[in-house]
N, C-alpha and C positions, 0 to 999 in steps of 0.2 A: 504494500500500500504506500502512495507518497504522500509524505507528510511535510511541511513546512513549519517553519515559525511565527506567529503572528504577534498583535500586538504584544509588546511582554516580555516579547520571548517566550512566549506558550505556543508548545504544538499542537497544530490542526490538521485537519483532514482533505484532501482533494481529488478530484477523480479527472485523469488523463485519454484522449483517446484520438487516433490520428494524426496526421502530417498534413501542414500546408498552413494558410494564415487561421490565426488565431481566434477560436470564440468563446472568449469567457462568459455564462453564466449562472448566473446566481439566483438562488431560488425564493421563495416568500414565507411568510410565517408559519411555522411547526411545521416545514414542510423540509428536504431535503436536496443533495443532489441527483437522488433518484427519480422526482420528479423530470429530468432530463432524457429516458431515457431513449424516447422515440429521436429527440437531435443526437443523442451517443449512436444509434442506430445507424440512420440514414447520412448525415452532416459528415461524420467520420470516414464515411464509406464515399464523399462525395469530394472528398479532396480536403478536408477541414481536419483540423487539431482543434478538438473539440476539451474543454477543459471546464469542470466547474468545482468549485468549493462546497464543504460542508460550513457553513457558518458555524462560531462558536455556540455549544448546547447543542446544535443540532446534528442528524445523521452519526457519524462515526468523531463527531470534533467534541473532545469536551468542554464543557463551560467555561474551567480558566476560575482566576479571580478575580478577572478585570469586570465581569458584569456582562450581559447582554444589551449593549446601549448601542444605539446606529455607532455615532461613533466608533469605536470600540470594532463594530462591525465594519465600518469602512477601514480604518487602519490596518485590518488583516486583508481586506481585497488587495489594499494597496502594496501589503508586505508579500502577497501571492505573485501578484507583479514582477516583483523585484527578486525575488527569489527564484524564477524560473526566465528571469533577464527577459521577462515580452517585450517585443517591439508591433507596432501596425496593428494592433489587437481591436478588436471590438467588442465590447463591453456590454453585452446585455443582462439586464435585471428585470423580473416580476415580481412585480405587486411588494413587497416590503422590499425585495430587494432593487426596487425603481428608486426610491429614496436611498438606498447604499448606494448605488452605480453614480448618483448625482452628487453625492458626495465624495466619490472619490477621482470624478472627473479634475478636479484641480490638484493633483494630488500625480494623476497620473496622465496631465494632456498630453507630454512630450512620447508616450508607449500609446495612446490611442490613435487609431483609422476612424474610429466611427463609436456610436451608440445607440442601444436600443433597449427605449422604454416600453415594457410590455405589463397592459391593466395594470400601471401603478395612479397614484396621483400624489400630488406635492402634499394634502393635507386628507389623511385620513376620516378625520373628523373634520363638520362640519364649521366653519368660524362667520362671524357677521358678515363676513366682506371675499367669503368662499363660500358657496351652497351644496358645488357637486360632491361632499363628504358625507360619511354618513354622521346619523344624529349622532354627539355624545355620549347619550344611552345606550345607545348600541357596542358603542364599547365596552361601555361597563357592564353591559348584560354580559359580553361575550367573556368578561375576565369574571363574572360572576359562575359562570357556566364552567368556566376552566377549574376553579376552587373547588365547585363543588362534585364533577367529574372529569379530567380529563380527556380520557377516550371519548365520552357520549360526546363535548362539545366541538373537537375535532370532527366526529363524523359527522355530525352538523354541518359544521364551516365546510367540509369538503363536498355533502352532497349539494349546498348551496352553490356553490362554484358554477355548478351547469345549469343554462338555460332550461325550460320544459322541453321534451325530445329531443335536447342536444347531444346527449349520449347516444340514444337510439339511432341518431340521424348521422351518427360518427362513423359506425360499422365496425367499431372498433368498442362498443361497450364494458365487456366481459374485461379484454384485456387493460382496459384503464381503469374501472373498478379494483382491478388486483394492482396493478400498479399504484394506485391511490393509499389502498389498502397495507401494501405492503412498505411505504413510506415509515420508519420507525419514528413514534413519537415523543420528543422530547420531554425532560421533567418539568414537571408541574411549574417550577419555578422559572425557568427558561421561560415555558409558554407567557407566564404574566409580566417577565420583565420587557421580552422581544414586542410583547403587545404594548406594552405602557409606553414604550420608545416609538411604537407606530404612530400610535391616537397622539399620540403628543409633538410629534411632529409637524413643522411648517417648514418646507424648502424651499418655497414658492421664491423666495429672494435669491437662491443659490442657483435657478436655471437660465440666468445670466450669464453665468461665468461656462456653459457649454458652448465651444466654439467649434467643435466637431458636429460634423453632419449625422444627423440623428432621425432611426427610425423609430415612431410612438405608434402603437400595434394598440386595440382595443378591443373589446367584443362588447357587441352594441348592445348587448342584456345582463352586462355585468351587475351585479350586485351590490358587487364587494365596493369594488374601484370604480364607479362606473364611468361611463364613458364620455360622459361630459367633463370630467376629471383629466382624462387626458386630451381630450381637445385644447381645453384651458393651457395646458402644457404646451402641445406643438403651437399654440398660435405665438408664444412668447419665446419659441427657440430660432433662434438667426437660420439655421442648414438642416429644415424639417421637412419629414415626409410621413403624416400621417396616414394611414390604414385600420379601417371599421372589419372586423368579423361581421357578416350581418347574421343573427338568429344565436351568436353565441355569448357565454360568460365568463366567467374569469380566466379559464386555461385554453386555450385556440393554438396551442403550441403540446396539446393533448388531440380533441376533438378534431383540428383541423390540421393535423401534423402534416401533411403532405404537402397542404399550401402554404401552411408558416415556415418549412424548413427551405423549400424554395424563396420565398421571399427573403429571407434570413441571409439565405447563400448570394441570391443576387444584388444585397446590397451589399452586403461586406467586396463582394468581388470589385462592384462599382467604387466602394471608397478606398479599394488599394487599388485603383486604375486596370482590372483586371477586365477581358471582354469575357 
């Protein structure tokens, strides 16, 4: 297994797979680098050095004593970076990890080709002067839910992911159900600190300083992140290329894997000058 050092100098976990330019992603809350594994499949087999992390707490990464704080979470992308010397990489992050990727953009623009925000948005939670978040309460419900089972409110949060018939309509049901399923779930503690770092989150100032050309993916029935969240995103980024799932929710890089890994592949090619 390869293991790096992250913030601290605490070891973490990452999973490696093919040759050719670089695509780092990173995965979203109680979720893993398993989540990945339809890109480790195809992407890998299609000329890509496909690479993503276990966040600390999560997958095979432990906790650490530094805490589960973005922060904390970006400092290891960026120590991933550097420790397997990328250059021209593209950086894609869903949903918690759209807010890691954004914060490690200034950290690592001179090792980026590109970026790709997938159903994230800048403010989890809803604020006076942002609407596309969800309520407040809803956070709190969900770290309520987390206390007082973990398993029941992950499988929650997961069957919420999908649209109505979006699984059915994937052809692919069965085997992303087990795939979902088979995601191991972090400690209880991890899940309320990763969450409390989410809902409390505002980056909306930091997608500024993105000056790589950037794809924002969405699924038009998202739940979670919805998709007016990232709109709000690509309208305020300088070298944007928005993209609607239409009929899907939070994972289109599950449901719609055929079309997102093409898309995926055809921009990273376009931002290393590649035909």
């Amino acid at each position: 297994m390869p293991w790096y050092e992250g913030f601290g100098g605490e070891r973490l976990w990452y999973r490696e797979q093919g040759e050719g330019p670089a695509l780092v992603l990173v995965h979203g809350w109680c979720m893993s680098s398993a989540v990945w594994r339809f890109q480790f499949d195809q992407l890998s087999a299609g000329g890509f050095r496909v690479i993503a992390p276990d966040l600390r707490g999560h997958g095979d990464s432990p906790q650490g004593s530094a805490g589960c704080r973005r922060e904390v979470f970006v400092a290891d992308v960026a120590a991933l970076f550097r420790h397997i010397d990328l250059r021209g990489a593209l950086l894609a992050g869903w949903s918690l990890g759209t807010q890691v990727a954004i914060g490690a953009v200034p950290l690592l623009r001179e090792r980026l080709a590109g970026v790709a925000l997938i159903c994230g948005t800048p403010c989890f939670t809803s604020r006076v002067d942002f609407p596309h978040g969800l309520a407040p309460v809803e956070a709190e419900g969900m770290a309520l839910k987390v206390r007082r089972n973990l398993k029941r409110a992950l499988e929650g949060f997961c069957a919420r992911m999908f649209a109505p018939g979006e699984l059915d309509a994937s052809g692919r049901a069965d085997e992303i159900r087990a795939l979902v399923a088979g995601v191991s779930a972090p400690e209880t503690e991890v899940a309320l600190q990763s969450l409390a770092a989410l809902a409390a989150a505002d980056v909306r100032p930091e997608l500024a300083a993105i000056d790589r050309p950037t794809l924002v993916i969405s699924g038009e029935l998202d739940p979670i992140c919805p998709s007016a969240a990232s709109a709000y995103m690509a309208q305020r980024l300088s070298a944007c290329r928005p993209v609607v799932y239409a009929g899907c929710g939070h994972a289109p890089f599950m449901t719609r894997c055929d079309e997102f890994n093409a898309q995926l592949a055809d921009f990273s090619r376009e931002v290393h000058g590649r035909v």
